[in-house]
C-alpha positions in Angstrom: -5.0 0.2 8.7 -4.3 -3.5 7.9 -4.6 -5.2 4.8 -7.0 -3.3 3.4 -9.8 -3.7 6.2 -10.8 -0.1 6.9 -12.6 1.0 9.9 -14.3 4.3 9.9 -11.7 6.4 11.0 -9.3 4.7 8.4 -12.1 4.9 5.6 -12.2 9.1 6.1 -8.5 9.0 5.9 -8.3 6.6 2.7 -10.9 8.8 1.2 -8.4 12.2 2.0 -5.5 10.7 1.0 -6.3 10.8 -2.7 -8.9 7.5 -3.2 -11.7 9.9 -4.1 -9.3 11.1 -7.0 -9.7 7.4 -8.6 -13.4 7.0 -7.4 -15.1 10.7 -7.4 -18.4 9.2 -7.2 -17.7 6.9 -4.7 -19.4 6.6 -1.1 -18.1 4.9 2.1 -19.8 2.0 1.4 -18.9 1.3 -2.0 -15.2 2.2 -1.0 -15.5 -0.5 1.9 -16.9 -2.8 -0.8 -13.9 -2.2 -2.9 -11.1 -2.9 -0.6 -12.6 -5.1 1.8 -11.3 -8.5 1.6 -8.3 -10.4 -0.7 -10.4 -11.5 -3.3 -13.5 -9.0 -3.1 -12.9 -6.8 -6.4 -15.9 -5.4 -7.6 -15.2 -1.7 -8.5 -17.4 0.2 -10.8 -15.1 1.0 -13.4 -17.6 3.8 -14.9 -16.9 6.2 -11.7 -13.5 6.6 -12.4 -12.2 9.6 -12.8 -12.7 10.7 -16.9 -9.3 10.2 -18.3 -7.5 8.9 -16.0 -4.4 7.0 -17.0 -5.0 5.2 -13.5 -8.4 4.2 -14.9 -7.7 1.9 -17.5 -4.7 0.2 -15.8 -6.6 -0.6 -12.6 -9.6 -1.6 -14.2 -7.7 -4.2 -16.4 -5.2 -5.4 -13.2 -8.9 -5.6 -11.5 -10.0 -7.8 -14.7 -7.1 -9.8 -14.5 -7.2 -10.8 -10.8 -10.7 -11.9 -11.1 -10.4 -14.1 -14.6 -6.5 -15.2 -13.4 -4.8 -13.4 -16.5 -0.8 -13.4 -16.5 0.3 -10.0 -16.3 3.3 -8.2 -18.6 4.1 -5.0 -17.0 7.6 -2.9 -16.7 8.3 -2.1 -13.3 11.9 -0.7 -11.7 13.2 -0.3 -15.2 12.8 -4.0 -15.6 9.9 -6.0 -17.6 8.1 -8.3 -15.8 5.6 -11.3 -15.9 3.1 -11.8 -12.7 0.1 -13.9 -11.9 -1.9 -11.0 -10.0 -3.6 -12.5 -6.7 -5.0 -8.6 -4.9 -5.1 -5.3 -4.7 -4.1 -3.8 -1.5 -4.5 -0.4 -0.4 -2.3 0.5 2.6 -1.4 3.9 4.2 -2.6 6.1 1.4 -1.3 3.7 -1.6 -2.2 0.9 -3.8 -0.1 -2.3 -4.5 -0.7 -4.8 -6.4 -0.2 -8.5 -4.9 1.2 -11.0 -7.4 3.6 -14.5 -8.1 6.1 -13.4 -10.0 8.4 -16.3 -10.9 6.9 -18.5 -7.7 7.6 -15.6 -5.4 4.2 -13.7 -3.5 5.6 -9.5 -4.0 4.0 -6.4 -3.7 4.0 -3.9 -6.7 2.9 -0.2 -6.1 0.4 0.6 -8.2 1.4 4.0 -9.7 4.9 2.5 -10.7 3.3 -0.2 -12.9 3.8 1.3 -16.7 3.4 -0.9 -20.3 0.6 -2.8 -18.6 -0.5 -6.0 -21.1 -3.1 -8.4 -19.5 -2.5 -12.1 -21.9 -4.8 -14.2 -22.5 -2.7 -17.2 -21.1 -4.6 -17.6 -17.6 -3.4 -19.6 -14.2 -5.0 -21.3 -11.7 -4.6 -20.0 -8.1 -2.5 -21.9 -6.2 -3.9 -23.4 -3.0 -0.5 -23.0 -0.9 -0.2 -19.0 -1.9 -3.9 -18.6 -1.8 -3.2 -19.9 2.4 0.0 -17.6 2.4 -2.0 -14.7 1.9 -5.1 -15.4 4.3 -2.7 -16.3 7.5 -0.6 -12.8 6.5 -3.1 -10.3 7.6 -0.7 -7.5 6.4 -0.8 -9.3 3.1 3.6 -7.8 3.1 5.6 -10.3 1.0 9.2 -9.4 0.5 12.5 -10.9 -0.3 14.3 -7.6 1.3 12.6 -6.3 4.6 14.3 -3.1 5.8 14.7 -2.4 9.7 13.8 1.0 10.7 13.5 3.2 14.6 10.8 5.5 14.5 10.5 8.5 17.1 6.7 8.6 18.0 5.4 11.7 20.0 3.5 10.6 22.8 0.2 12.3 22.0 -0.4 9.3 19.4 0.6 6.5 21.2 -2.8 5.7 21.8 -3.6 6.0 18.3 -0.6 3.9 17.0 -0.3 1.6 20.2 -3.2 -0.3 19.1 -2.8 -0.5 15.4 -1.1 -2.9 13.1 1.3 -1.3 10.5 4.4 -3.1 9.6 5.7 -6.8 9.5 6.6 -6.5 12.9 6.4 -3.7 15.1 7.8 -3.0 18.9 8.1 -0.2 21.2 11.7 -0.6 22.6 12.4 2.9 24.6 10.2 5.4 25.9 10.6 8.9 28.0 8.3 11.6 29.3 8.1 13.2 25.3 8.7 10.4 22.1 8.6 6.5 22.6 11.1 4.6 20.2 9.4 2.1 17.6 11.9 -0.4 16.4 9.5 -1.9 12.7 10.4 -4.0 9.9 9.2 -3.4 6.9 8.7 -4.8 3.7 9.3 -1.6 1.7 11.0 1.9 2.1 7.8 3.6 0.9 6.0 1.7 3.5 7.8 3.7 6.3 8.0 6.8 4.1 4.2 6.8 3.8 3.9 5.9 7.6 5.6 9.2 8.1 3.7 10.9 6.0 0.4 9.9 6.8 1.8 10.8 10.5 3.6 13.9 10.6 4.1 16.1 12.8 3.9 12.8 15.3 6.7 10.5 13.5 10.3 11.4 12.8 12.5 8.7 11.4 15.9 8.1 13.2 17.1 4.6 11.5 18.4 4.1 9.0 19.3 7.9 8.4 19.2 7.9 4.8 15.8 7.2 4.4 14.8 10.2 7.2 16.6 12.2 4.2 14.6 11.0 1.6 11.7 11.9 3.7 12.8 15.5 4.4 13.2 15.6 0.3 9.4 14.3 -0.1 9.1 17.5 2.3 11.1 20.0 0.2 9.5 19.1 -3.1 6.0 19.4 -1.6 6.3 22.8 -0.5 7.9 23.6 -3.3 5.1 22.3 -5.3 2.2 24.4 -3.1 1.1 21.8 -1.0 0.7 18.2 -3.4 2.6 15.5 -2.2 
């Protein structure tokens, strides 16, 4: 599930994992629409869902993308100013590509708060504009983590084949789990990996983040099933 290019299995999947929430009325074609292609953002705003606080955030990050508005927005307890270039949806989440500061980084979506579109615009710059066409996982970060992954072998075939993380390598394998050895631009990359994955995926490196999975765990039983 690349860079926002869904095929039909991914679509169904995109659709489960909680898209439909933000576009109720939405059918697989005008979800396709939607996040097919960098610059393709053409959502209709009007099938939100009503009353969403996502709805009027995304729909003015949408806005801005396409008329090249700066961006103020507090993110990580810190306020920021962006030139917003995408939107990217990727393993069950949306992030937000923008130049923050002459840096390409990904924002997730949902931890954008105090959102302020200016009126002060930019013009695209023809170098980024390359960057993100020749990076088809469209994963810019100053910080990439390096993770092992214990993959059952009933999916290899699935996840063999696909394209999830900045880089990506099978390094051991026996007759029961293979060892994936991935760097990644974000922990909740992998942490979503694993969700979207379990029971298949277990995260061995580093151990810390395989606790703050197991607590993703705990909390979602605990609260009847919503993660």
């Amino acid at each position: 599930m690349g860079g926002g290019f869904l095929d039909t299995c991914s679509l169904s999947l995109a659709r489960n994992l909680g898209i439909s929430e933000i576009f109720p009325s939405f059918g697989s074609e005008e979800i396709t629409d939607l996040l097919n292609g960098v610059y393709k953002i053409d959502a209709k705003f009007d099938k939100f869902a009503p009353n969403s606080t996502l709805k009027r955030d995304f729909e003015e990050i949408c806005y801005a993308i396409k008329n090249h508005n700066i961006l103020n927005f507090t993110y990580s307890g810190k306020e920021r100013t962006a030139k917003p270039y995408a939107f990217i949806f990727r393993l069950g989440v949306w992030y937000v590509l923008c130049d923050e500061m002459g840096v390409l980084k990904t924002f997730t979506f949902e931890k954008i708060s105090n959102l302020d579109v200016l009126e002060q615009t930019f013009s695209p710059e023809i170098k980024k504009l390359a960057q993100i066409k020749e990076n088809k996982n469209h994963w810019f970060s100053s910080s990439p983590i390096n993770a092992r992954l214990r993959v059952d072998n009933t999916a290899l075939a699935y996840l063999g084949r696909k394209k999830f993380f900045i880089t990506q390598n099978f390094i051991d394998k026996n007759d029961k789990f293979a060892i994936l050895a991935v760097t990644a631009a974000f922990e909740d990359e992998i942490l979503n990996f694993a969700k979207l994955y379990l029971p298949y995926v277990k995260i061995i490196e580093p151990p810390n983040l395989q606790s703050k999975f197991e607590k993703i765990l705990q909390d979602y039983l605990k609260n009847g099933g919503n993660l």
